[in-house]
C-alpha positions in Angstrom: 122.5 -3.1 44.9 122.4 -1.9 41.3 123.2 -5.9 40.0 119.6 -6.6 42.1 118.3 -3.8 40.8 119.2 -5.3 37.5 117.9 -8.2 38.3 114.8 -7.4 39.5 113.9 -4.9 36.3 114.6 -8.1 34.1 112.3 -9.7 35.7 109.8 -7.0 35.6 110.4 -6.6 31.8 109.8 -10.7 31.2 106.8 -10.7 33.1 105.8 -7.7 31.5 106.1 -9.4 28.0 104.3 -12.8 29.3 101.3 -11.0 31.1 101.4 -9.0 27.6 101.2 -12.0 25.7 98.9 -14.2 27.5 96.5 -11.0 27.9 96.8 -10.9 24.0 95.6 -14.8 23.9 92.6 -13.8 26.0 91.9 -11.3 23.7 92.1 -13.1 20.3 89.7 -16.1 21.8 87.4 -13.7 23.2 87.1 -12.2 19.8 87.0 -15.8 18.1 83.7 -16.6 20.5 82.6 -13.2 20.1 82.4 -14.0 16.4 80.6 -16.9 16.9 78.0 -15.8 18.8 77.4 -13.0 15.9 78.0 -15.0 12.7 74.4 -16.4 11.4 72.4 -13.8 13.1 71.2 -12.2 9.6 72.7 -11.3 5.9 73.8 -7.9 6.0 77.3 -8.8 5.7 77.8 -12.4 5.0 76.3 -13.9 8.0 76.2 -11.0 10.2 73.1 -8.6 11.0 73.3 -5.3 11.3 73.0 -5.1 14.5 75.4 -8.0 15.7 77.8 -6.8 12.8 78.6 -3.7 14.3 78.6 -4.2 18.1 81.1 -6.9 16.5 83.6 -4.6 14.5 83.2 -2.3 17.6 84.5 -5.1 20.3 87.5 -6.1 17.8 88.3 -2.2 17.8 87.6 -2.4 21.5 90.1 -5.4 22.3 92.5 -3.8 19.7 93.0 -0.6 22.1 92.7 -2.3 25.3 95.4 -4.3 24.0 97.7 -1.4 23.0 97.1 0.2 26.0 98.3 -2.4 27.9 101.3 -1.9 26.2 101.5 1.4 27.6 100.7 0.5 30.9 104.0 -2.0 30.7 106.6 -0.1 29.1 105.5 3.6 28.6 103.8 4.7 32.1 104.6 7.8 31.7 102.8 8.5 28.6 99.4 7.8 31.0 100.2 10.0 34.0 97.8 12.5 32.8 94.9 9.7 32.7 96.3 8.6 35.8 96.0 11.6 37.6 92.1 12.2 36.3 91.5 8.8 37.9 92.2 9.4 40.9 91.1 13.0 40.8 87.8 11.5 39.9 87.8 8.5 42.8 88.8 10.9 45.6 85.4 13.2 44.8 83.8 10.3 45.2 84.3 9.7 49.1 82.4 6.7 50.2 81.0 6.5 47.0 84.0 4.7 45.4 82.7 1.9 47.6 79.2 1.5 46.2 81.2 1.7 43.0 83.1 -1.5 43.6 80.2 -3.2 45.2 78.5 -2.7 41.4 81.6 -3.6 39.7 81.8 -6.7 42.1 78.2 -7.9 41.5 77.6 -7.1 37.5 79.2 -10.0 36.4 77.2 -12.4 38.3 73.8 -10.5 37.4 74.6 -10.4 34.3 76.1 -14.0 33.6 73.8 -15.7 35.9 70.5 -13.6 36.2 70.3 -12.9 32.8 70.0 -14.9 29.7 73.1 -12.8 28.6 75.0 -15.6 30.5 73.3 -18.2 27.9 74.9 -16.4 25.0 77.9 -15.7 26.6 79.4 -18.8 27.8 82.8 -18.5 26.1 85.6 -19.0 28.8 87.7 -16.0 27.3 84.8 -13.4 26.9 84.2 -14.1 30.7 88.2 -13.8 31.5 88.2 -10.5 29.7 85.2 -9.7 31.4 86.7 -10.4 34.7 90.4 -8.7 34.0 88.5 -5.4 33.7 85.9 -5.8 36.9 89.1 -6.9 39.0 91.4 -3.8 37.5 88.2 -1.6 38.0 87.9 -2.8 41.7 91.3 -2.3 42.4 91.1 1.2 41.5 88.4 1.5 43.8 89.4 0.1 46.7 92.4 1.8 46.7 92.8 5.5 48.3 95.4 7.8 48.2 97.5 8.6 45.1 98.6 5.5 44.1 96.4 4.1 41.1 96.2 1.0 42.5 98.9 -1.4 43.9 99.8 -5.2 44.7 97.6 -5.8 47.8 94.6 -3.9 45.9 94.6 -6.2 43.0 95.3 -9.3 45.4 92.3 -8.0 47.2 90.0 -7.4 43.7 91.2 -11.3 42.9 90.3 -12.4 46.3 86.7 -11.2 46.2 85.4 -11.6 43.1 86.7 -15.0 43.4 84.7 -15.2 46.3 82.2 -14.0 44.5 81.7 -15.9 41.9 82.0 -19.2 43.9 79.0 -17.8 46.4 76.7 -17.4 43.5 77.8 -20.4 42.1 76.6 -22.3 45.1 73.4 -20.9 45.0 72.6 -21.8 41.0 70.5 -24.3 41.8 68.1 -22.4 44.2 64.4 -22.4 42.6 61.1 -24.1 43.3 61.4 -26.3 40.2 60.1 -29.6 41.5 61.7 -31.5 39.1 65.4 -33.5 40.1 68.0 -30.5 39.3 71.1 -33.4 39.0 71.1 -36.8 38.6 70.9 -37.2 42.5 69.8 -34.0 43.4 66.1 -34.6 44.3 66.8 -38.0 46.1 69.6 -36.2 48.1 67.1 -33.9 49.8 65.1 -37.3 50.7 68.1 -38.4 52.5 68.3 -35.1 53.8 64.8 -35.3 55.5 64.8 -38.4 57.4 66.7 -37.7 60.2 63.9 -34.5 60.7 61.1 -35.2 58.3 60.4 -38.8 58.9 56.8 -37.7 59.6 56.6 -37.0 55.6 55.8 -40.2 54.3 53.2 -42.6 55.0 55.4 -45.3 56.2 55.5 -47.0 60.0 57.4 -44.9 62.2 58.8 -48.0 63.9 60.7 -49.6 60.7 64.2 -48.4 60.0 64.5 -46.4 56.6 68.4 -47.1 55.3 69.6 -44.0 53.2 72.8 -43.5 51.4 74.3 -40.9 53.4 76.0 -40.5 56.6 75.2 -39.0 59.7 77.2 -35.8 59.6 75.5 -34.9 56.4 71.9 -36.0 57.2 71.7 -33.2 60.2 73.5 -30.8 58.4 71.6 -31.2 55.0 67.7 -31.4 56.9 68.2 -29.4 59.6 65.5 -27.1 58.1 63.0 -29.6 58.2 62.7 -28.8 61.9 60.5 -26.5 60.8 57.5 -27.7 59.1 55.9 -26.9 55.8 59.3 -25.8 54.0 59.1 -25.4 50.5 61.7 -27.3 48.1 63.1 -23.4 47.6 64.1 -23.3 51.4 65.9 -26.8 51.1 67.7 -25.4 48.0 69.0 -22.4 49.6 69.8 -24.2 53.1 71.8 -26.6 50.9 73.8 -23.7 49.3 74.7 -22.1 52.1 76.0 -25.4 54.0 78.7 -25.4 51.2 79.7 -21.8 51.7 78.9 -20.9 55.7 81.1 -23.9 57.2 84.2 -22.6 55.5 83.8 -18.9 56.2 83.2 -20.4 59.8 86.8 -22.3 59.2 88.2 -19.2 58.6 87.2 -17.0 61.2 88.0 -19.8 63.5 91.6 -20.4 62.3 92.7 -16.7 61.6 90.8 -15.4 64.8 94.8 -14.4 66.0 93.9 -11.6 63.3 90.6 -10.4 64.2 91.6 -7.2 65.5 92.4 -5.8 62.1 88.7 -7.1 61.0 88.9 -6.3 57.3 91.9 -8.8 57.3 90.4 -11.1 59.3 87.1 -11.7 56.8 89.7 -11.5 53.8 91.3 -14.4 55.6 87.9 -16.2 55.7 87.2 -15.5 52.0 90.8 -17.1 51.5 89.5 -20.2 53.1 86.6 -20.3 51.1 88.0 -20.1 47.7 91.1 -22.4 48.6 89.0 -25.5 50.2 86.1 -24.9 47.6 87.9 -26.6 44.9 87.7 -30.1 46.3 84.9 -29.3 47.1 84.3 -30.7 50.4 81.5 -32.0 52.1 80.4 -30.0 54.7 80.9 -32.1 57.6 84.3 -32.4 57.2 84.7 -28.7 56.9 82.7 -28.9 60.0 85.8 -31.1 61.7 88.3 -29.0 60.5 86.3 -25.8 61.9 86.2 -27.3 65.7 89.8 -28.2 65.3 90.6 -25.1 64.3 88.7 -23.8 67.5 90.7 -26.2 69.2 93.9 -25.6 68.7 95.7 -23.4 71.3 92.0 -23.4 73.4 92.2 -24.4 77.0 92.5 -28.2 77.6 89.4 -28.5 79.7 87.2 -27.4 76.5 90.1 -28.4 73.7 89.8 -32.3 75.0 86.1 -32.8 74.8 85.6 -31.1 71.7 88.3 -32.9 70.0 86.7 -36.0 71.2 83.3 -35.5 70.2 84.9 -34.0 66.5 86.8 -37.6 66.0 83.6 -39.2 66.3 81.7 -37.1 64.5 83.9 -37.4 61.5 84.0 -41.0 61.9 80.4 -41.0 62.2 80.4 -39.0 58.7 82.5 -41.3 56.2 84.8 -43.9 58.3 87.8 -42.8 56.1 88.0 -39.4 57.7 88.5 -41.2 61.3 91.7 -39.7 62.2 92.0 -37.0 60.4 90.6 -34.1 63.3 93.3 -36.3 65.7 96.4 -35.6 62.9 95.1 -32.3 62.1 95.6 -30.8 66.0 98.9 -32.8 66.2 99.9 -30.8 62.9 99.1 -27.8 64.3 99.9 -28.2 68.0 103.2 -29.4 66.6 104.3 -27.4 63.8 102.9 -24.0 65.3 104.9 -24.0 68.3 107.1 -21.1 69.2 110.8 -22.5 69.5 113.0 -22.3 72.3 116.3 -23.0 71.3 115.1 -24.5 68.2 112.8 -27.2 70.4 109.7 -27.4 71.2 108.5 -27.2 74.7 107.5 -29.8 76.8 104.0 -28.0 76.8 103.8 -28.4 73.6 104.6 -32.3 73.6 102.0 -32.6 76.4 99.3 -30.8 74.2 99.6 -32.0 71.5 100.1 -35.9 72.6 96.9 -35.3 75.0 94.5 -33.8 72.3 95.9 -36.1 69.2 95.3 -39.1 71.2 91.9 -38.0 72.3 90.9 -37.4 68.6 91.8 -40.9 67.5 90.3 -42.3 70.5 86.9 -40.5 69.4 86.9 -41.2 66.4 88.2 -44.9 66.7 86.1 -45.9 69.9 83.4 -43.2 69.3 81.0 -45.1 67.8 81.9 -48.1 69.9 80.9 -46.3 72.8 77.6 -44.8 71.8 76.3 -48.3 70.8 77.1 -49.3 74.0 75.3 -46.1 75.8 72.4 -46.8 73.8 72.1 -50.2 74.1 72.6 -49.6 78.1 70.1 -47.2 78.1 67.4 -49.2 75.7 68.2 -52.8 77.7 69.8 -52.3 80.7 72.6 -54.7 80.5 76.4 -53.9 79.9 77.8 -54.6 76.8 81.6 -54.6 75.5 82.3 -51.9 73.4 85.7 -51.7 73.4 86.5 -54.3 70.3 83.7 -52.5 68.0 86.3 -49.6 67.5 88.3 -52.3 65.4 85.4 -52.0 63.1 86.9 -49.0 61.4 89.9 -49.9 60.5 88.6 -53.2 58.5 85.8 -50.9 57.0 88.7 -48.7 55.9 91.0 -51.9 54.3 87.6 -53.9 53.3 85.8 -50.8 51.3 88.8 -50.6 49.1 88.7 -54.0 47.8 84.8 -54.2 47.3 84.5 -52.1 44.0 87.3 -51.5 41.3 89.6 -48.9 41.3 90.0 -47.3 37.7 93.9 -46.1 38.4 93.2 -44.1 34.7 91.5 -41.5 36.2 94.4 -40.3 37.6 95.3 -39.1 34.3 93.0 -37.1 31.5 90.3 -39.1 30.8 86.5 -38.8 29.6 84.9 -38.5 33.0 87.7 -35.9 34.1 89.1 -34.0 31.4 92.1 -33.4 33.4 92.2 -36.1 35.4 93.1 -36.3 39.4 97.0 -36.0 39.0 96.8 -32.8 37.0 93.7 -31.1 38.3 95.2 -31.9 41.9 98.7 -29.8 40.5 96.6 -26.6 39.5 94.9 -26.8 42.3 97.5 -26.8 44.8 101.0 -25.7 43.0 100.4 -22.3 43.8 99.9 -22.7 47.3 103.0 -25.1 47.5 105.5 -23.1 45.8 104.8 -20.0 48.4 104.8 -22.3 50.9 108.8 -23.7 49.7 109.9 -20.3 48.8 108.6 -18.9 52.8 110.5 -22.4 54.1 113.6 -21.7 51.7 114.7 -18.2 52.5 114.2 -18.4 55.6 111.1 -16.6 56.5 109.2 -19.4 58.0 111.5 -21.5 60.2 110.5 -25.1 61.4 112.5 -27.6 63.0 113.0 -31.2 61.9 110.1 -32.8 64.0 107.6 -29.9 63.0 108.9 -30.9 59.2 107.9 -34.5 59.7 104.6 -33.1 61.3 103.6 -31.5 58.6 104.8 -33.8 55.7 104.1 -36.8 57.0 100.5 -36.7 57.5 99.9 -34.8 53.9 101.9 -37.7 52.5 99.5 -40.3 54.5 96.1 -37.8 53.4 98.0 -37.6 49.9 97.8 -41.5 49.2 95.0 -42.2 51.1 92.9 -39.5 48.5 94.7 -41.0 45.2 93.2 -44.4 45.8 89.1 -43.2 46.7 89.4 -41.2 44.2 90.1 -44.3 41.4 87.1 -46.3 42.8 84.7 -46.8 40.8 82.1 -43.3 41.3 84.6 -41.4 42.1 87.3 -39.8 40.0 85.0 -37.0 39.0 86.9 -33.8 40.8 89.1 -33.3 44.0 86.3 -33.9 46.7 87.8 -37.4 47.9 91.4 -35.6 48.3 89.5 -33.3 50.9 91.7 -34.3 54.4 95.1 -33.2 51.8 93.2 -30.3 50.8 92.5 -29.3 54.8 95.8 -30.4 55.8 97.4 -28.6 53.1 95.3 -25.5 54.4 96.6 -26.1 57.8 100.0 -26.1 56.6 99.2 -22.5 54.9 97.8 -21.2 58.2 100.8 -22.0 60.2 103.2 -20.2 57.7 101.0 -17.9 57.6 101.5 -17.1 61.3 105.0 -17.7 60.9 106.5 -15.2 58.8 103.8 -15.1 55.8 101.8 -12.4 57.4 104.9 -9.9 57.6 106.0 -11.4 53.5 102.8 -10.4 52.2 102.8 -6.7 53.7 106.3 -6.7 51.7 104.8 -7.8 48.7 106.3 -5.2 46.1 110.2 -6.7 47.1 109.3 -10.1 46.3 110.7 -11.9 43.3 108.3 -11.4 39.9 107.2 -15.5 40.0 106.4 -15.5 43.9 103.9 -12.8 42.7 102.8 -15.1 39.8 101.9 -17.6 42.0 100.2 -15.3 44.4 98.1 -14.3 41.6 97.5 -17.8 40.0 96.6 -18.7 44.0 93.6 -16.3 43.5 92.6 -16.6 40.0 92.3 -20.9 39.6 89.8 -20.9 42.1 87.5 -18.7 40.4 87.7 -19.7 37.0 85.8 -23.0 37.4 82.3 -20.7 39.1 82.6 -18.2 36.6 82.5 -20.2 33.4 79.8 -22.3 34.8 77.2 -19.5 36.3 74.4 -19.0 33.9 70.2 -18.6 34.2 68.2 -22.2 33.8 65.1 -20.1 34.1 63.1 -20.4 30.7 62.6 -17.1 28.8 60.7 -15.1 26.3 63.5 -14.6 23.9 64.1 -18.1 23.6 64.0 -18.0 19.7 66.8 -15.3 19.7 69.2 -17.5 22.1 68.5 -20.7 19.9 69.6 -18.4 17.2 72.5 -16.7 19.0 73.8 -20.0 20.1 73.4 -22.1 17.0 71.9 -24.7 18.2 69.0 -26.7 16.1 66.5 -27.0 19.1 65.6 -25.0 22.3 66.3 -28.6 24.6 70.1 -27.9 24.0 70.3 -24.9 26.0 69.3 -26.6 29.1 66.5 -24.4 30.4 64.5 -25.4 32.8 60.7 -26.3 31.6 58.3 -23.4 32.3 55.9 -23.6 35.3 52.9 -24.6 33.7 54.2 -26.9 31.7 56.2 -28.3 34.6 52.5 -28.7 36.6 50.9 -30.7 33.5 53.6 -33.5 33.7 53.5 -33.7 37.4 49.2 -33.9 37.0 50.1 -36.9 34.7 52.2 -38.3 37.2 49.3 -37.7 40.1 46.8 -39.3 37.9 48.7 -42.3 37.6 49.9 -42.9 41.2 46.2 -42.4 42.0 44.7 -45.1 39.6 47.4 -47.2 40.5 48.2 -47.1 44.1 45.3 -49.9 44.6 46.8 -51.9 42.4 49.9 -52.8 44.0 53.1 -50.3 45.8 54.3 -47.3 44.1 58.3 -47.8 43.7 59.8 -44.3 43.6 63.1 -45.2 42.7 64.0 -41.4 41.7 62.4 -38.0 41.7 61.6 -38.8 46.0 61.9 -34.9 46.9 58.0 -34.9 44.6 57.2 -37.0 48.0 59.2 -34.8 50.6 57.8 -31.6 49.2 53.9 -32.8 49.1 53.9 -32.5 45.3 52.6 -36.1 45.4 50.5 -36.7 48.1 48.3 -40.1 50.1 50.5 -42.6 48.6 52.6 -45.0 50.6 56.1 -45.0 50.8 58.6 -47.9 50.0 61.9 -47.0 51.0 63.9 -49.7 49.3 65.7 -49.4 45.9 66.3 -45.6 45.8 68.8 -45.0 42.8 71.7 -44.5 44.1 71.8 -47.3 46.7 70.8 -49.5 43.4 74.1 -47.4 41.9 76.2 -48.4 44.8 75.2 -52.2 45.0 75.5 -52.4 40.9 79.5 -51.2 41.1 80.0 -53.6 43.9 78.2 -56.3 41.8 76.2 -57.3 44.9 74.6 -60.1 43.8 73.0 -60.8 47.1 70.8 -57.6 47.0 69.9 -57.7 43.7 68.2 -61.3 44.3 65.6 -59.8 46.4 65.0 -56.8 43.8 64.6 -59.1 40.8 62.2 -61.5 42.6 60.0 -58.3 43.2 60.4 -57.2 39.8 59.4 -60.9 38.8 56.2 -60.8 41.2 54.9 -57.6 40.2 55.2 -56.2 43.8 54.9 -52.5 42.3 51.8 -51.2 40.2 54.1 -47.9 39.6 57.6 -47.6 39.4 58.8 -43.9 39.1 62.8 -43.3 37.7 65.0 -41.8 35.5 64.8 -42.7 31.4 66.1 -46.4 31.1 69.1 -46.8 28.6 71.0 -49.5 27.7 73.8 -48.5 25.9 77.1 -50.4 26.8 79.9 -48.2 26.9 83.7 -47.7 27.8 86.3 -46.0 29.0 86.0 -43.5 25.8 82.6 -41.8 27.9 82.2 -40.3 30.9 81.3 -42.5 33.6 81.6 -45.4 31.3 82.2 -48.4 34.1 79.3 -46.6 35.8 77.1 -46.7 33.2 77.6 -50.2 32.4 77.1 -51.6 35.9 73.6 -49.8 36.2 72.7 -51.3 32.5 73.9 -54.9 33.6 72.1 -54.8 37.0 69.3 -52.8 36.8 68.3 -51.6 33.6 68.4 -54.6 31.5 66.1 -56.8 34.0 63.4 -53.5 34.6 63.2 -53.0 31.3 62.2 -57.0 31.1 59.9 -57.0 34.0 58.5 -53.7 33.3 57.2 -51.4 30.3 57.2 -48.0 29.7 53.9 -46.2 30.1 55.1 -42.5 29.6 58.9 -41.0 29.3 59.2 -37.0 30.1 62.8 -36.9 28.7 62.5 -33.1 29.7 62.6 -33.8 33.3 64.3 -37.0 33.2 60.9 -39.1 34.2 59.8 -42.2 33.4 56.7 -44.6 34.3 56.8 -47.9 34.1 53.8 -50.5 35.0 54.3 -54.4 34.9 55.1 -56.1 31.5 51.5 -58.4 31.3 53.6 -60.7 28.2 54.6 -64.0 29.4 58.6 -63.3 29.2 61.3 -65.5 30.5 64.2 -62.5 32.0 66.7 -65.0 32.9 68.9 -63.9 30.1 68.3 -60.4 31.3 70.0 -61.0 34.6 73.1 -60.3 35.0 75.9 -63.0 34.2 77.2 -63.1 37.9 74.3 -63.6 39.2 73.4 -66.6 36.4 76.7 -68.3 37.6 75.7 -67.7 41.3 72.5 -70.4 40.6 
């Protein structure tokens, strides 16, 4: 005992010294940016005002004493009893009080990063770390009652939410009634969003097909508002926010519901969820999947089967890679979160788990098949065979990945992912793992050999399958294509959690001083990427004192949105130019299409083809069978008015983000516009640009791509 004991305060004291050190880091870079921010503001004293000079000097002396306080905290406790003591004096007159104390501590760093244009200034990573190392401290305190100051589970708790926190408002940045494209896909994405529910929009026969780049799963999701009529591009905005933070709190309560009885657990457990499966992220449908498997599993076979059924085809439905993931994921869990008898698994469990895994696969595989065969009964009247169309997804799956490169770079750090996949994937998940292997290795979560291969098995299979979308071209930018590893690795969690984790955690304070590393790490990597990016876009008065403050030589570098009325005047120039043209010939809108959905631009008829980012898509596949059509329409002058991003042509490589991308869109599609067509007017504020018919008498052959020039 007194050897552990040993042990155990060796440990203490080396983590001690690390959290000492790296809190020190924190503090020397938060001064560094601090600096920064103040140096140049006037000439009091070299470059500093008055002003910033001495809320300056009194941060340094500010980080100085938090810093040897800390100390204190580490190795000299005693010395603080007294302030300890008045603490918690202090909380416990409080009452329920300390509670509207936490929910202030929780929610100031958001208002003040992201509704404030203090979140301009302040975008320094290690101001923001510093600022959240004393909101989560300060939470912990308050959420804690009793004598205690504060202890393990209160600052796992403080981590948890403000994680939470910051990756809720984070979703919601982009909620405004700007009309302007907020991304380089974002306004088009809400067009996709509104066929399946706004068709009735545009001014375009109801009885011709409109193809969008987008699948099924997130077409209903994404326009279910426009249900409704007369919703405002606001609405959409927020709707779209909350799909990418609802489904997994849903996912949560769903899987965890074997803890709803202590209900403050239970809706940490969903915020867990949240945080964890937020780093991909992941598109909402699949979240949707995972959430009816998770409602699934253990559920009574006459609702289980169905549902797992109907899930395999709707994910199928979604993106044809995710076919048989709901079918593995109920076999994992089934499987690997079985009670043992004997160290085997019953023959319930093999019945169960065979039954429903087989009927995901079979949804997902002949889904599809099947529907097309109900509808085609239904629309002709004859009998069709369905049966062979399920084979259609497994070719789309082998055929898709030979169509457009795969860059295997961006598996390592590169321009368009400063990390790159490998390494972003190990932060992201490492934490989680090494829990998981120390719960397996001592013993506290037992699993026989088949519920082993049950669980590795498949992550190895969703592992791989991730790697390789992730280096096609487009992709490689986070984690999202690694989403079924991300869930499965989830579902892994979930089961150990059931297992033994659930009685580890309550034990927290015996555990060794890494396991509670990683713990922490588990909460804190999720929340770093939200918090250094929440800030205002909304354009404000003191705009000549941020230029200043950030040191920047013009107000366009810090990103603001444009203010409303100037925002109207460039979308009057755009009105007045659809309306003088529209006679002329078809107005192309090959970007900005929510200024359509939203009524900004108004009795003009729509022409679905050759949205951006199904010209994107063709481009990386070098399709030169599309593009014939497009150029001969370019050639002909089909369109009076062609409405898109800024055309640039600058070739690049593998040195700039998105470099292959860029060059396929310059090859295919800007060089021959820019040949056909001229520019009229260029809003490089919103990312607009009009182009009308080049009248010169120019040859583009050379223009078109070389590919294509072979083709002929």
């Amino acid at each position: 005992m007194v050897k552990l004991n040993k042990e155990r305060n060796t440990g203490d004291q080396i983590a001690s010294i690390l959290l000492l050190a790296i809190f020190g880091y924190i503090l020397i870079r938060a001064c560094i940016e601090f600096y920064e921010i103040a140096w140049g503001t006037g000439i009091w004293w070299g470059e500093f005002s008055l002003k910033w000079g001495a809320v300056f000097f009194v941060f340094i002396v500010f980080c100085v004493l938090s810093w040897i306080a800390s100390g204190f905290v580490f190795w000299r406790q005693a010395t603080l009893s007294g302030w300890r003591k008045r603490i918690v004096a202090f909380r416990e007159k409080l009452g329920p009080f300390r509670w509207l104390v936490a929910i202030i501590l929780l929610g100031f760093p958001v208002w003040f990063l992201q509704y404030t244009p203090w979140g301009i200034v302040f975008s320094g990573l290690y101001f923001r770390l510093l600022l959240w190392v004393y909101v989560a401290l300060g939470l912990a305190i308050f959420l804690k009652f009793g004598k205690p100051l504060m202890s393990w589970l209160t600052i796992l708790v403080s981590l948890l939410l403000s994680s939470s926190v910051f990756s809720i408002a984070y979703s919601l940045i982009n909620v405004s009634d700007y009309p302007f494209s907020l991304g380089w896909s974002e306004g088009n994405r809400m067009w996709d969003y509104s066929m399946m529910f706004g068709r009735h929009l545009y001014d375009y026969p109801a009885d011709q097909k409109v193809y969008v780049l987008i699948d099924i799963g997130r077409q209903f999701i994404g326009g279910f508002p426009f249900i409704f009529p007369g919703i405002s591009i606001r609405v959409e905005r927020l709707w779209v926010g909350l799909t990418t933070i609802i489904p997994y709190l849903l996912l949560g309560f769903a899987v965890f519901r074997t803890d709803f009885k202590d209900k403050k657990l239970w809706i940490l457990l969903a915020f867990f969820t949240f945080i964890i499966l937020k780093q991909g992220p992941i598109h909402p449908p699949l979240v949707i999947c995972a959430f009816a498997v998770a409602l699934v599993w253990r559920g009574a076979l006459w609702f289980a089967i169905p549902l797992i059924f109907i899930t395999g085809y709707f994910a199928e439905a979604s993106r044809f890679t995710w076919v048989f993931a709901p079918g593995i994921w109920i076999v994992m869990l089934e499987f690997s979160g079985a009670i043992l008898q004997n160290g085997q698994l019953q023959k319930t469990t093999w019945w169960r788990a065979s039954v429903l895994g087989i009927s995901g696969l079979v949804g997902g595989y002949y889904g599809p098949g099947l529907m097309n065969w109900v509808q085609l009964l239904y629309s002709s009247g004859e009998i069709v065979s369905w049966v062979s169309t399920g084979a259609v997804s497994i070719s789309s799956i082998t055929s898709s990945a030979s169509v457009q490169p795969l860059l295997w770079y961006r598996l390592f750090p590169n321009a368009t992912y400063g990390m790159g996949i490998l390494l972003a994937l190990l932060i992201a998940t490492a934490p989680m793992s090494a829990l998981l292997v120390y719960l397996f290795v001592t013993k506290k979560w037992k699993l026989n050999t088949l519920q082993k291969l049950t669980l590795v098995l498949p992550l190895f299979a969703f592992l791989i399958v991730g790697l390789i979308i992730s280096t096609k071209i487009g992709g490689g930018g986070d984690l999202h294509n690694l989403d079924m590893f991300l869930i499965g690795l989830f579902f892994t969690t979930v089961i150990a959690w059931e297992n033994g984790g659930r009685q580890w955690l309550s034990q927290i304070d015996a555990s060794p001083v890494w396991i509670k590393g990683a713990l922490l790490l588990l909460l804190v990597i999720p929340g770093i990427q939200p918090l250094s990016a929440l800030r205002t876009f909304n354009n404000t008065e003191n705009i000549n004192q941020l230029v200043k403050l950030k040191d920047v030589s013009d107000k366009k570098f810090l990103d603001l949105l444009l203010p409303q009325e100037r925002a109207e005047e460039i979308l009057e120039v755009i009105r007045r130019e659809v309306d003088l043209r529209k006679s002329q010939g078809e107005i192309l809108f090959i970007d900005q299409r929510q200024l359509l959905t939203f009524g900004y631009i108004e009795d003009v008829a729509f022409v679905p083809e050759y949205e951006k980012k199904i010209l994107m898509n063709e481009a990386m596949s070098a399709r030169a069978g599309y593009f014939t059509q497009f150029y001969s329409d370019l050639e002909s002058h089909r369109f009076s008015l062609i409405i898109t991003e800024p055309l640039r042509a600058p070739v690049k490589d593998r040195n700039f983000q998105f470099g292959e991308e860029n060059n396929a869109w310059v090859e295919w599609v800007v060089q021959p516009m820019q040949c056909y067509y001229e520019e009229i007017e260029t809003f490089k504020s919103v990312q607009v640009q009009l182009l009308i018919p080049n009248q010169a008498d120019v040859d583009c052959a050379s223009k078109l791509p070389v590919t294509l020039i072979l083709q002929d």
